[in-house]
mmCIF file of the N, C-alpha and C atoms, coordinates in Angstrom:
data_MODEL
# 
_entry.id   MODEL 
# 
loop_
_atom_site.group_PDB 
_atom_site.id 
_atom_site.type_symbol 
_atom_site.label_atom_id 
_atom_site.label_alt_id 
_atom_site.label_comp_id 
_atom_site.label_asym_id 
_atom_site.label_entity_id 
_atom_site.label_seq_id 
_atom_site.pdbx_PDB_ins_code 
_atom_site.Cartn_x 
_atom_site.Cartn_y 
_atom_site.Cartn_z 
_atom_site.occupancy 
_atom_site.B_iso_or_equiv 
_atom_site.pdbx_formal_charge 
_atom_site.auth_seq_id 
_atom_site.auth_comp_id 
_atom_site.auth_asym_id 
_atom_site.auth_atom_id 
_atom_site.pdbx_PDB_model_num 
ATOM 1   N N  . UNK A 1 1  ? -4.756  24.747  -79.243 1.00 0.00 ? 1  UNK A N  1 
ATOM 2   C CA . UNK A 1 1  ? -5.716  23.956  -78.496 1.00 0.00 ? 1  UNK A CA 1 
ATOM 3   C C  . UNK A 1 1  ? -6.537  23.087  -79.427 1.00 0.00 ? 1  UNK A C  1 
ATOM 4   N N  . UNK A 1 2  ? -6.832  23.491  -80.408 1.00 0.00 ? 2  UNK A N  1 
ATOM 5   C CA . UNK A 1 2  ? -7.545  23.071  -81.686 1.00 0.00 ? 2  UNK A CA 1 
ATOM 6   C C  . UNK A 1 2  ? -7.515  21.516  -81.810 1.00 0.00 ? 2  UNK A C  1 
ATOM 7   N N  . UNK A 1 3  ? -7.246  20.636  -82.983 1.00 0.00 ? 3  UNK A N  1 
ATOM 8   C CA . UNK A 1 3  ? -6.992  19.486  -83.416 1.00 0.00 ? 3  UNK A CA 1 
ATOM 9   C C  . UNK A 1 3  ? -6.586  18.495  -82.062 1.00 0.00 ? 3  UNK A C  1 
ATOM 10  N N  . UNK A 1 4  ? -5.631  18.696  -81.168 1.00 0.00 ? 4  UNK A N  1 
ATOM 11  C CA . UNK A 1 4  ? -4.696  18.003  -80.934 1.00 0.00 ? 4  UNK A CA 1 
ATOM 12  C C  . UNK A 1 4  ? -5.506  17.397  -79.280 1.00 0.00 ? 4  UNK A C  1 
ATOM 13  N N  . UNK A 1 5  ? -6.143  18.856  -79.004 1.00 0.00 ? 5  UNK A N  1 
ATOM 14  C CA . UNK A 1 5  ? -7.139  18.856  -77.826 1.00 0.00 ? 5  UNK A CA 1 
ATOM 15  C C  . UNK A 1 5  ? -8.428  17.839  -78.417 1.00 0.00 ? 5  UNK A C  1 
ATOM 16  N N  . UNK A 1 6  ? -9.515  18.263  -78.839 1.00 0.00 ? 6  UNK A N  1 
ATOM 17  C CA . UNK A 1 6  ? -10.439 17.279  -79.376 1.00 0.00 ? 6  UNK A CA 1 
ATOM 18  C C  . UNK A 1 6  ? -9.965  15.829  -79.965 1.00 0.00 ? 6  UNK A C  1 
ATOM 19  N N  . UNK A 1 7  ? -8.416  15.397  -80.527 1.00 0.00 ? 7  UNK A N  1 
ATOM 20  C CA . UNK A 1 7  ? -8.113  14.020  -80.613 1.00 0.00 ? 7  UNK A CA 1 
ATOM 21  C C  . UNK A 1 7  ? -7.684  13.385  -79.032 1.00 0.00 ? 7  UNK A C  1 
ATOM 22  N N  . UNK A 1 8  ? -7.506  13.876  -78.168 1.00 0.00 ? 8  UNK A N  1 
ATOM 23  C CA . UNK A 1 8  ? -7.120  13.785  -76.870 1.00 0.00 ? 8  UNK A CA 1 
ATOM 24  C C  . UNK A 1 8  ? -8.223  13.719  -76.114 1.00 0.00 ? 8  UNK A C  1 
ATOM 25  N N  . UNK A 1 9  ? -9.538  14.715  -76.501 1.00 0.00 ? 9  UNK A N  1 
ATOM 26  C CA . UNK A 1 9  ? -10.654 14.239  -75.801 1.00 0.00 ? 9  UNK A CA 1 
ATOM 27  C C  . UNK A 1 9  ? -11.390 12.916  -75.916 1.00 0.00 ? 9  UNK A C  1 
ATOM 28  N N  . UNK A 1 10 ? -11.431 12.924  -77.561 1.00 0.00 ? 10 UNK A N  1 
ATOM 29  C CA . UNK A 1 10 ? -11.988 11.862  -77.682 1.00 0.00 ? 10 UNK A CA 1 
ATOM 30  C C  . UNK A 1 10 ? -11.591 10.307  -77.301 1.00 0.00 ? 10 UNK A C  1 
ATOM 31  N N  . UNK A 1 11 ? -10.370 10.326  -77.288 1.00 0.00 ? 11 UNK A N  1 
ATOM 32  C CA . UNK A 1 11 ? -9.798  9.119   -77.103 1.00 0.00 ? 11 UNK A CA 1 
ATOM 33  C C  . UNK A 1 11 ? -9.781  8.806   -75.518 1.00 0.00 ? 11 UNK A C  1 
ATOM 34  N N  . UNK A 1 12 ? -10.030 10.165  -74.810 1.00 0.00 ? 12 UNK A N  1 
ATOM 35  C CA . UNK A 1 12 ? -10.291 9.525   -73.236 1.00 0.00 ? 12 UNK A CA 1 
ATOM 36  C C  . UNK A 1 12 ? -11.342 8.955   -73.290 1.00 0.00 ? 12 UNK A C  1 
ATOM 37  N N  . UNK A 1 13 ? -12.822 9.872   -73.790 1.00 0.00 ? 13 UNK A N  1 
ATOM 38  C CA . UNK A 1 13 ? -13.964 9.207   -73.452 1.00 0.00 ? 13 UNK A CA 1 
ATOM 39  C C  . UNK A 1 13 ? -13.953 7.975   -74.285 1.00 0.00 ? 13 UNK A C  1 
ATOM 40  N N  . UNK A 1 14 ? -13.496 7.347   -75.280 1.00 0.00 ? 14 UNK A N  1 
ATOM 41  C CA . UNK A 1 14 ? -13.377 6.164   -75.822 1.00 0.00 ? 14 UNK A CA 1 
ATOM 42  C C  . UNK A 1 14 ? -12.880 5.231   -74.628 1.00 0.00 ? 14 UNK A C  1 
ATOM 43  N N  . UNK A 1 15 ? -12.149 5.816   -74.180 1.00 0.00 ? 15 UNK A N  1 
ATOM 44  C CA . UNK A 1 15 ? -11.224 4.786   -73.029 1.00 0.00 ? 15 UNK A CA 1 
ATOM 45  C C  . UNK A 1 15 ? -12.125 4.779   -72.048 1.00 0.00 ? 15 UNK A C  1 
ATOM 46  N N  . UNK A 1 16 ? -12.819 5.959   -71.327 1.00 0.00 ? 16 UNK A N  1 
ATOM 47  C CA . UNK A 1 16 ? -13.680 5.740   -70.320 1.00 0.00 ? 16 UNK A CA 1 
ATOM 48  C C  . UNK A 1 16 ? -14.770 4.826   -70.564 1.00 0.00 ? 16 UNK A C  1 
ATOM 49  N N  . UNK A 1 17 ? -15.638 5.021   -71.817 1.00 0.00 ? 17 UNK A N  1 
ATOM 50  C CA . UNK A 1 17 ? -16.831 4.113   -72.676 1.00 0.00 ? 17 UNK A CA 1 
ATOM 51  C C  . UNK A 1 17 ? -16.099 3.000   -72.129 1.00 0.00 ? 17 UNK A C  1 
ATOM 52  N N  . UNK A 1 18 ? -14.792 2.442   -72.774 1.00 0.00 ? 18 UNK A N  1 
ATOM 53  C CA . UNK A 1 18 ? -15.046 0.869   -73.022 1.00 0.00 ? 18 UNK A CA 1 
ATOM 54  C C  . UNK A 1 18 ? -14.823 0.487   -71.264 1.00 0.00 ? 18 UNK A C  1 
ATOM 55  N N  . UNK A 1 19 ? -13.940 1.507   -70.066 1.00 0.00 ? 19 UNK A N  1 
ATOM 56  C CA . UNK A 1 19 ? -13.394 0.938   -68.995 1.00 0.00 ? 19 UNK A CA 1 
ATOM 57  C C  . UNK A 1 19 ? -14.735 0.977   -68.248 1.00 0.00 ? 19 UNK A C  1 
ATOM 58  N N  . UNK A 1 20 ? -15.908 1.762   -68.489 1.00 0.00 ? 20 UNK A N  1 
ATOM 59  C CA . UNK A 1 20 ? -17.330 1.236   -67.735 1.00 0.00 ? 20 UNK A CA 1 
ATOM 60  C C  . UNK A 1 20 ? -17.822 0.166   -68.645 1.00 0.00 ? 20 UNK A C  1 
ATOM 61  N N  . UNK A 1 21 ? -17.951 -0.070  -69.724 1.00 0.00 ? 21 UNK A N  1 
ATOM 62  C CA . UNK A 1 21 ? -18.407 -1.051  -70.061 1.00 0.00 ? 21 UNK A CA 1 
ATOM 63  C C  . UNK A 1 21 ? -17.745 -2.606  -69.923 1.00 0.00 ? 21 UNK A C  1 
ATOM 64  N N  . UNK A 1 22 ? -16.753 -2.246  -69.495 1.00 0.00 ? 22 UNK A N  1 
ATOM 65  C CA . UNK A 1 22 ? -16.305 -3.485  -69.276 1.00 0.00 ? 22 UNK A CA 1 
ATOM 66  C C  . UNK A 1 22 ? -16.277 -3.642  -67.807 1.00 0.00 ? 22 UNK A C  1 
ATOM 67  N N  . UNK A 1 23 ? -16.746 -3.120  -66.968 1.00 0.00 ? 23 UNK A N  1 
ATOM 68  C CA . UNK A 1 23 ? -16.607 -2.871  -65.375 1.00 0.00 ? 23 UNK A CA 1 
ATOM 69  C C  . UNK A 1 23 ? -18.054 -3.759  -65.376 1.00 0.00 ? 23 UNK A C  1 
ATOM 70  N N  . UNK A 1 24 ? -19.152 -2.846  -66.329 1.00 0.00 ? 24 UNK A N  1 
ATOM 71  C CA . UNK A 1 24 ? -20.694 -3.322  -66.012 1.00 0.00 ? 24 UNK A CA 1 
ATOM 72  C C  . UNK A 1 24 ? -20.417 -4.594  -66.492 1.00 0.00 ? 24 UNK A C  1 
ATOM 73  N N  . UNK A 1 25 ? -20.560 -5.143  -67.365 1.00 0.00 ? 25 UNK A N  1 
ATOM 74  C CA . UNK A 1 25 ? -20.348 -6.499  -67.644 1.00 0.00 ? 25 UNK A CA 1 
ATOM 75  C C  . UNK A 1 25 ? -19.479 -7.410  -66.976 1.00 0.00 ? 25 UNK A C  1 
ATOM 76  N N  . UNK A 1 26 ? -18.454 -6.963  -66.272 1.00 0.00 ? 26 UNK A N  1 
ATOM 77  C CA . UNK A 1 26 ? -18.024 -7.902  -65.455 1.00 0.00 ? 26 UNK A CA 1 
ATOM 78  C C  . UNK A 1 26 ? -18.653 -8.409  -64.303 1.00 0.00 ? 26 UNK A C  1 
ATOM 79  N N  . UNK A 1 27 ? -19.226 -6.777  -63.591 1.00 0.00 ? 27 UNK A N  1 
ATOM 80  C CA . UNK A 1 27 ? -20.101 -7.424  -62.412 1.00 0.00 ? 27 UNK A CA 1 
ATOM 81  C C  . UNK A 1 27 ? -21.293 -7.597  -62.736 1.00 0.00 ? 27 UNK A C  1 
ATOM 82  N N  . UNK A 1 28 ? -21.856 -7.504  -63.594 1.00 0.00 ? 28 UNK A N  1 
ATOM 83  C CA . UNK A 1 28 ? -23.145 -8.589  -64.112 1.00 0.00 ? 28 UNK A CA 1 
ATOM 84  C C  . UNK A 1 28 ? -22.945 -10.013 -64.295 1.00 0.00 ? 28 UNK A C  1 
ATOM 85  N N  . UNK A 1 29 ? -22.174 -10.303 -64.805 1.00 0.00 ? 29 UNK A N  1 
ATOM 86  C CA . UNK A 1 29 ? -21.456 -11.597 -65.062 1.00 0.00 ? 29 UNK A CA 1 
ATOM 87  C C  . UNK A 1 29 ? -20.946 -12.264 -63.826 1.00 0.00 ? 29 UNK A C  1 
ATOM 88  N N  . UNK A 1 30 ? -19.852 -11.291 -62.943 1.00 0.00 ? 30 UNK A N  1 
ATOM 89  C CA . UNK A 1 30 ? -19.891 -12.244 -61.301 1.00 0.00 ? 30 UNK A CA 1 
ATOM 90  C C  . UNK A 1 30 ? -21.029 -12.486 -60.429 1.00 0.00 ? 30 UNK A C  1 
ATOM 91  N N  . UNK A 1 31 ? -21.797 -11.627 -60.733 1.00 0.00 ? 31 UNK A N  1 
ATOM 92  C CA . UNK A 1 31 ? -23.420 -11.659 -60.262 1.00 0.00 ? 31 UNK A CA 1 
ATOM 93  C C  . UNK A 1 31 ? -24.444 -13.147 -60.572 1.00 0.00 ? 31 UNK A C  1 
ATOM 94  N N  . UNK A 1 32 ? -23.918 -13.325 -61.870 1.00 0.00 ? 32 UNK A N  1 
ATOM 95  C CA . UNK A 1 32 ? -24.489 -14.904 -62.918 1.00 0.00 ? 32 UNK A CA 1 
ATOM 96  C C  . UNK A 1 32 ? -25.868 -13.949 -63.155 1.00 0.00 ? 32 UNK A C  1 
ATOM 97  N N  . UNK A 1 33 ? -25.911 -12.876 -63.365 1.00 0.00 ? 33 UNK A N  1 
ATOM 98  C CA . UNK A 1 33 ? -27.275 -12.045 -63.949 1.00 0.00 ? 33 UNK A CA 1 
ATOM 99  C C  . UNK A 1 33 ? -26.785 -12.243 -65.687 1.00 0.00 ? 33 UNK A C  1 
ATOM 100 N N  . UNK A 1 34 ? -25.674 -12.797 -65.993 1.00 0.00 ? 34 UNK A N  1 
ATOM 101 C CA . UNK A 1 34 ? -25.700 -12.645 -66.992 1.00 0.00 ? 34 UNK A CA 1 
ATOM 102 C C  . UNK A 1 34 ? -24.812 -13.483 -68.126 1.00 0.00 ? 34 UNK A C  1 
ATOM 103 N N  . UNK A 1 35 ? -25.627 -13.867 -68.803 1.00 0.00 ? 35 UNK A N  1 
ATOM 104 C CA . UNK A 1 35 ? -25.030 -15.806 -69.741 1.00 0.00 ? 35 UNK A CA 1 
ATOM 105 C C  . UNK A 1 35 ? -23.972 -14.981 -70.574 1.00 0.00 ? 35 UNK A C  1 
ATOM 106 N N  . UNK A 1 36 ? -22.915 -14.962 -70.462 1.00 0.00 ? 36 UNK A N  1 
ATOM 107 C CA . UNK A 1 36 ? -21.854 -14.289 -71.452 1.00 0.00 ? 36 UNK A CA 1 
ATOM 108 C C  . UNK A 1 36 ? -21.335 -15.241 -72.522 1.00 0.00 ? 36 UNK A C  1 
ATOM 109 N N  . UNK A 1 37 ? -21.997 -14.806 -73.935 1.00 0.00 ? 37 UNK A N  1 
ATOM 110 C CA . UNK A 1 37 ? -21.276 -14.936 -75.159 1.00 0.00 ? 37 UNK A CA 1 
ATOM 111 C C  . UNK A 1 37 ? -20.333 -14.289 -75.448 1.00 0.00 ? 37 UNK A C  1 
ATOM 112 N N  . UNK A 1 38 ? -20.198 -14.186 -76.707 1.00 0.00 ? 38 UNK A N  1 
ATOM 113 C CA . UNK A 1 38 ? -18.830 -13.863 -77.501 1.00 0.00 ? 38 UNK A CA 1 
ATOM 114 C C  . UNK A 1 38 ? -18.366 -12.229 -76.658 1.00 0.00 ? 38 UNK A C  1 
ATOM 115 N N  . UNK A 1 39 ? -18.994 -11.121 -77.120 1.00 0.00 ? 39 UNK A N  1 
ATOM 116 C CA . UNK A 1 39 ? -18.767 -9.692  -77.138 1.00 0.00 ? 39 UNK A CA 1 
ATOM 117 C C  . UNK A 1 39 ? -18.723 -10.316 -75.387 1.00 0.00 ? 39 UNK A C  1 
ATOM 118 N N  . UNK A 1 40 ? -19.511 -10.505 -74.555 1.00 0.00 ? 40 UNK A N  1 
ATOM 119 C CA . UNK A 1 40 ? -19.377 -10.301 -72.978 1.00 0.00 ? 40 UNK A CA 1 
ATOM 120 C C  . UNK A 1 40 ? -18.104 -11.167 -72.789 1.00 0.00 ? 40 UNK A C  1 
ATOM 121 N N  . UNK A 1 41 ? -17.476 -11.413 -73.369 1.00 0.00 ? 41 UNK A N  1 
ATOM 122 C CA . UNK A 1 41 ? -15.938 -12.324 -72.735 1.00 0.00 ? 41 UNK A CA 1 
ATOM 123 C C  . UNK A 1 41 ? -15.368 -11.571 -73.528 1.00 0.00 ? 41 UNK A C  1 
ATOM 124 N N  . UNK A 1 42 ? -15.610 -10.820 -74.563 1.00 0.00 ? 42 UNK A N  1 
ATOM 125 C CA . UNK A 1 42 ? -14.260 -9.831  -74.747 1.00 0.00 ? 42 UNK A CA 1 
ATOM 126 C C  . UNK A 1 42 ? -13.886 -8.723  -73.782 1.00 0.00 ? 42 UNK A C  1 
ATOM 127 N N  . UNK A 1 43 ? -15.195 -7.882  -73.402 1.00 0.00 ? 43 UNK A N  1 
ATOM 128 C CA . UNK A 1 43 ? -15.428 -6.991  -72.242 1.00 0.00 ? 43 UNK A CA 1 
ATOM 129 C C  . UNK A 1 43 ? -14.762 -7.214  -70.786 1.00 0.00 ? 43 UNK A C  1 
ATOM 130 N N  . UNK A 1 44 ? -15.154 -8.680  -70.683 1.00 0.00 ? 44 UNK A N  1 
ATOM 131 C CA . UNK A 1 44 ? -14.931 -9.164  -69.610 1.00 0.00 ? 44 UNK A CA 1 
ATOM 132 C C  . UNK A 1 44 ? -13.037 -9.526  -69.406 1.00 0.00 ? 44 UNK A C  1 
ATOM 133 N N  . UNK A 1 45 ? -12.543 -9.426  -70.546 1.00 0.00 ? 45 UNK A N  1 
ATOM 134 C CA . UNK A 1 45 ? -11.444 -10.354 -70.980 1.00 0.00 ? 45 UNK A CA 1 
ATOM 135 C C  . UNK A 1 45 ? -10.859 -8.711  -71.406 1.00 0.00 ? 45 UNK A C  1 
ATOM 136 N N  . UNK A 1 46 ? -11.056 -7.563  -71.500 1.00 0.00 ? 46 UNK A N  1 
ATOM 137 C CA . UNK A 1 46 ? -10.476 -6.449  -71.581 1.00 0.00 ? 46 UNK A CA 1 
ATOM 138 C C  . UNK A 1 46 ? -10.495 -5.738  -70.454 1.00 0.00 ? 46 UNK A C  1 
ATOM 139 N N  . UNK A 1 47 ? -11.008 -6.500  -69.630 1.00 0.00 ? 47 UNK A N  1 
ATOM 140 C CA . UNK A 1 47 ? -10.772 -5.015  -67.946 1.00 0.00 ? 47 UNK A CA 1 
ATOM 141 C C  . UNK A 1 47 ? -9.656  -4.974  -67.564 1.00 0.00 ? 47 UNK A C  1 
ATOM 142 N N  . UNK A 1 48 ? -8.334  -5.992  -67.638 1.00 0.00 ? 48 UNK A N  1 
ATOM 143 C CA . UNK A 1 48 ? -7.035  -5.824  -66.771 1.00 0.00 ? 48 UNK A CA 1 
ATOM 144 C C  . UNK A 1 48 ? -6.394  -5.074  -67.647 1.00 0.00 ? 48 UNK A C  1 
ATOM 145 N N  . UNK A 1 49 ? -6.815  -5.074  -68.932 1.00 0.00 ? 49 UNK A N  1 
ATOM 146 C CA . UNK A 1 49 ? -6.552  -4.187  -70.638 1.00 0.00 ? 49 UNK A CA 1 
ATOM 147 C C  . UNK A 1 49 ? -6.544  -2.762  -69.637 1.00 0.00 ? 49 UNK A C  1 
ATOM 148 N N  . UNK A 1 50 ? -7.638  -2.347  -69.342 1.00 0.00 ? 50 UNK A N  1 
ATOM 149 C CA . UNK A 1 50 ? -7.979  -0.907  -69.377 1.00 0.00 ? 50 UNK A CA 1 
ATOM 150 C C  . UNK A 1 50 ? -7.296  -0.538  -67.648 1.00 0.00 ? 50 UNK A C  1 
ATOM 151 N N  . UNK A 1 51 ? -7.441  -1.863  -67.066 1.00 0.00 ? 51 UNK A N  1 
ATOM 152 C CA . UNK A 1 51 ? -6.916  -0.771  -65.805 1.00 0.00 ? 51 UNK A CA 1 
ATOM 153 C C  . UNK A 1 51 ? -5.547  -0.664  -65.411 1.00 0.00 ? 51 UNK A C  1 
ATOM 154 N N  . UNK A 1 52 ? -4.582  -1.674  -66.586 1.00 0.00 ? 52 UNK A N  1 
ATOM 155 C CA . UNK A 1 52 ? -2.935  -1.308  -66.487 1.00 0.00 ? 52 UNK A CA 1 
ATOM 156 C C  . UNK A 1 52 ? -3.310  -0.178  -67.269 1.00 0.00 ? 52 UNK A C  1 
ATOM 157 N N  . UNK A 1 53 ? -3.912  0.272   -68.315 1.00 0.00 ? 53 UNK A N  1 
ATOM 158 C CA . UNK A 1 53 ? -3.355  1.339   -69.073 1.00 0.00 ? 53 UNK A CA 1 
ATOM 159 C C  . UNK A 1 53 ? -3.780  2.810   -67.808 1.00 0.00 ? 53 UNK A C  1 
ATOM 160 N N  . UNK A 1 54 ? -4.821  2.735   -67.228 1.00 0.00 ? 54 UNK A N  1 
ATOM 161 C CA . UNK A 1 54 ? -5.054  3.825   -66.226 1.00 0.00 ? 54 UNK A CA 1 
ATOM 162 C C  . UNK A 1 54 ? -4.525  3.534   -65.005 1.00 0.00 ? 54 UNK A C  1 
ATOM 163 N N  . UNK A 1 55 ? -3.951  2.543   -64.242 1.00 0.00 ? 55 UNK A N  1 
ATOM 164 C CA . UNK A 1 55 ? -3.314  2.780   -63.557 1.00 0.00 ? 55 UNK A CA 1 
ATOM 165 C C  . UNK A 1 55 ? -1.255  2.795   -63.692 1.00 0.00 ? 55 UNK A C  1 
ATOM 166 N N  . UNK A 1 56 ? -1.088  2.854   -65.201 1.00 0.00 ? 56 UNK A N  1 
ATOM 167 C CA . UNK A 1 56 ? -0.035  3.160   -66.043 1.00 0.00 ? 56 UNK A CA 1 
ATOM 168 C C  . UNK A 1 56 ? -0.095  4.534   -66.602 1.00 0.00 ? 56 UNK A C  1 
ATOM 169 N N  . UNK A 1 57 ? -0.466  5.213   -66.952 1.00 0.00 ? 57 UNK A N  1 
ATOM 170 C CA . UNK A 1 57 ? -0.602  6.571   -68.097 1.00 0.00 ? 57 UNK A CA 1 
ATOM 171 C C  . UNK A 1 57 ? -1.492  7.551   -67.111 1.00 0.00 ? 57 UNK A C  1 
ATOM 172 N N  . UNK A 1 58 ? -2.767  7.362   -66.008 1.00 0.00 ? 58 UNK A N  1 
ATOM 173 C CA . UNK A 1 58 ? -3.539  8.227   -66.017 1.00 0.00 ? 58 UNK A CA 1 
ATOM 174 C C  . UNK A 1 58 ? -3.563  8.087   -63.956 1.00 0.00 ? 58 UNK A C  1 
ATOM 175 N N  . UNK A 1 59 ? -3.203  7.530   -63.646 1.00 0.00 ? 59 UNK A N  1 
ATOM 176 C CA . UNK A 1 59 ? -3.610  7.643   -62.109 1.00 0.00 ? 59 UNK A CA 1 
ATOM 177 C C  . UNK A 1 59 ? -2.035  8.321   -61.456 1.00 0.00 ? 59 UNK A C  1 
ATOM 178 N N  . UNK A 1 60 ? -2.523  8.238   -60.214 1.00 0.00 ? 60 UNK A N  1 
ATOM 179 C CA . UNK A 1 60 ? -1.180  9.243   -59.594 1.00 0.00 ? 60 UNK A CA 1 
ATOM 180 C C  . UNK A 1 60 ? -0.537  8.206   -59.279 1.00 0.00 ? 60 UNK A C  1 
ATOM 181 N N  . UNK A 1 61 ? -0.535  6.453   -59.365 1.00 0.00 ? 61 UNK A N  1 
ATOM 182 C CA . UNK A 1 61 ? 0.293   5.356   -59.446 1.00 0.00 ? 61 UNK A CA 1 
ATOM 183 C C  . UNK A 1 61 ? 1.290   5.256   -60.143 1.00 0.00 ? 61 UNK A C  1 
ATOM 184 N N  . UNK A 1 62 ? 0.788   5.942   -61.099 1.00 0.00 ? 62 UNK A N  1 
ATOM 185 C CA . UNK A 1 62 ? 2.142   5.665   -62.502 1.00 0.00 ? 62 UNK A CA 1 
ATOM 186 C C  . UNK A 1 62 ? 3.444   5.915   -62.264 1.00 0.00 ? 62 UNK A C  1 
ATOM 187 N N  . UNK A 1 63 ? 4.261   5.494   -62.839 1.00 0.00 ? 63 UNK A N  1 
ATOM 188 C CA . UNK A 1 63 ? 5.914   5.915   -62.718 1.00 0.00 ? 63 UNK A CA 1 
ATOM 189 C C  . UNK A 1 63 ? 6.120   7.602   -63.143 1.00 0.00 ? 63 UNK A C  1 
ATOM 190 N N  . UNK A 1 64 ? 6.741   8.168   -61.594 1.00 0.00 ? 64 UNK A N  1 
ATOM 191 C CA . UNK A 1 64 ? 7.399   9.448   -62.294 1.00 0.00 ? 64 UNK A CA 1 
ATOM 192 C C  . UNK A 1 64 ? 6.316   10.243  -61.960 1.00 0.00 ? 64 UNK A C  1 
ATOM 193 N N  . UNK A 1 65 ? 4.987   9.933   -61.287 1.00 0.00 ? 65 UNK A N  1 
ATOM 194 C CA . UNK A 1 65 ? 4.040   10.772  -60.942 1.00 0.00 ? 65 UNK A CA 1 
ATOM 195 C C  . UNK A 1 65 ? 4.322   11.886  -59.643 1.00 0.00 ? 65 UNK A C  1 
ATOM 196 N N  . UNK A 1 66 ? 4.409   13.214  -60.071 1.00 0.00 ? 66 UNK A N  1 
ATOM 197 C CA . UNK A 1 66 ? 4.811   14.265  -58.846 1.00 0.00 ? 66 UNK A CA 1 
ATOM 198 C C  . UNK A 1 66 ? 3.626   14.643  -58.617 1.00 0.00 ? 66 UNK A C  1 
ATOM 199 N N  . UNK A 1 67 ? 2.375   14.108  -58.141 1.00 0.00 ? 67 UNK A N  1 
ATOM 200 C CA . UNK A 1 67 ? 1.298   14.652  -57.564 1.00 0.00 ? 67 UNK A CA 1 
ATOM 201 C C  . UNK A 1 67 ? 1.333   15.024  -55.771 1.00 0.00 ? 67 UNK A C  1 
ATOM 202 N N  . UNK A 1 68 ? 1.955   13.871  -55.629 1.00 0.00 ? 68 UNK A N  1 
ATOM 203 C CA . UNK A 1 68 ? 1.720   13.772  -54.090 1.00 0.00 ? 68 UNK A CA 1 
ATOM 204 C C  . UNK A 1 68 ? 3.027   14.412  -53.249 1.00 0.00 ? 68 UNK A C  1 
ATOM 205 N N  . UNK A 1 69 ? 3.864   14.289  -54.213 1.00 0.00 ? 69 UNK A N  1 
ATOM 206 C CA . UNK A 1 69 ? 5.354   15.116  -53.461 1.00 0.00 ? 69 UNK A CA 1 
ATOM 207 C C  . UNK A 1 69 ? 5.307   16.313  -53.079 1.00 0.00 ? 69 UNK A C  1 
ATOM 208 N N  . UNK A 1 70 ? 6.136   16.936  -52.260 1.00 0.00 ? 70 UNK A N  1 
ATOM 209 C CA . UNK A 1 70 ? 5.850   18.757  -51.677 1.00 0.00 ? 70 UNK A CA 1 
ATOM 210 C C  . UNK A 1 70 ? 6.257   19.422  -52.806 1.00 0.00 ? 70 UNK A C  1 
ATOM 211 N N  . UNK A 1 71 ? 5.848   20.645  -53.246 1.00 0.00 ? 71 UNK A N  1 
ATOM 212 C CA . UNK A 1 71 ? 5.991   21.632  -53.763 1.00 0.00 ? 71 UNK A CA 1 
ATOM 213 C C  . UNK A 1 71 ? 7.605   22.107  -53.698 1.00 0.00 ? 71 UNK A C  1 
ATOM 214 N N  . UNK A 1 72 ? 8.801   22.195  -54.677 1.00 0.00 ? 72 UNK A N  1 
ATOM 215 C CA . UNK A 1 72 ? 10.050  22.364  -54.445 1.00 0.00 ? 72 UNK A CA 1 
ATOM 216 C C  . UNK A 1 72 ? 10.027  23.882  -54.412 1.00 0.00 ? 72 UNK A C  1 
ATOM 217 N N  . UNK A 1 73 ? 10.890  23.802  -53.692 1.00 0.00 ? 73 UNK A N  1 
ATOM 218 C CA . UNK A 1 73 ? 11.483  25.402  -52.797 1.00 0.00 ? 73 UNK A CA 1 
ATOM 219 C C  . UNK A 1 73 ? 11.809  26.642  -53.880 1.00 0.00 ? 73 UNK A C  1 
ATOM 220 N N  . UNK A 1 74 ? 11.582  27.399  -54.386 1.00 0.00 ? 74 UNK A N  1 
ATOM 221 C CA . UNK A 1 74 ? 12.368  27.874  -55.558 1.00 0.00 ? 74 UNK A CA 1 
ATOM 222 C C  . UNK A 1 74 ? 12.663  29.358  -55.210 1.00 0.00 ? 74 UNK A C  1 
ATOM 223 N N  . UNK A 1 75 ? 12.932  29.955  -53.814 1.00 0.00 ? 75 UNK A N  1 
ATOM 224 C CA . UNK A 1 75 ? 13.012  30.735  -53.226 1.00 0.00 ? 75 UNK A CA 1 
ATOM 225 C C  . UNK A 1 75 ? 14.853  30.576  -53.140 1.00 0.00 ? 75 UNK A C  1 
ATOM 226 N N  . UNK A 1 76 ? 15.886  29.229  -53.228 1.00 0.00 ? 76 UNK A N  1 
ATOM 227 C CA . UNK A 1 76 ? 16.672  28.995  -52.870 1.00 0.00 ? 76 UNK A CA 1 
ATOM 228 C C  . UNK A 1 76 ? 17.544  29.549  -53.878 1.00 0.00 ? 76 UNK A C  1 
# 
């Protein structure tokens, strides 16, 4: 559980950090609450970044996802 767990944690909440921060800044920005320079157009310019990779790797969308299928028979 050691090493491999804590490099796996961290790198979600890295991914979660930047996929709210780039969520808040976007709708601040469609709002016009907010004059976007450099860093706010990268944010803004990384959200389709973060939500192919979670709706690719982490949602029950992804290819090959058995969340929603029935439970197979193994009585047979």
């Amino acid at each position: 559980m050691g090493r491999r767990f804590l490099t796996a944690f961290l790198a979600w909440m890295v991914f979660a950090f930047c996929t709210l921060q780039s969520i808040t800044v976007t709708v601040a920005w469609w709002k016009d609450e907010l004059h976007a320079g450099p860093w706010e157009w990268l944010w803004i310019g990384l959200l389709p970044v973060w939500l192919f990779v979670f709706f690719h790797y982490y949602s029950i969308f992804r290819p090959g996802c058995r969340a929603c299928q029935p439970p197979e028979d193994k009585s047979a």
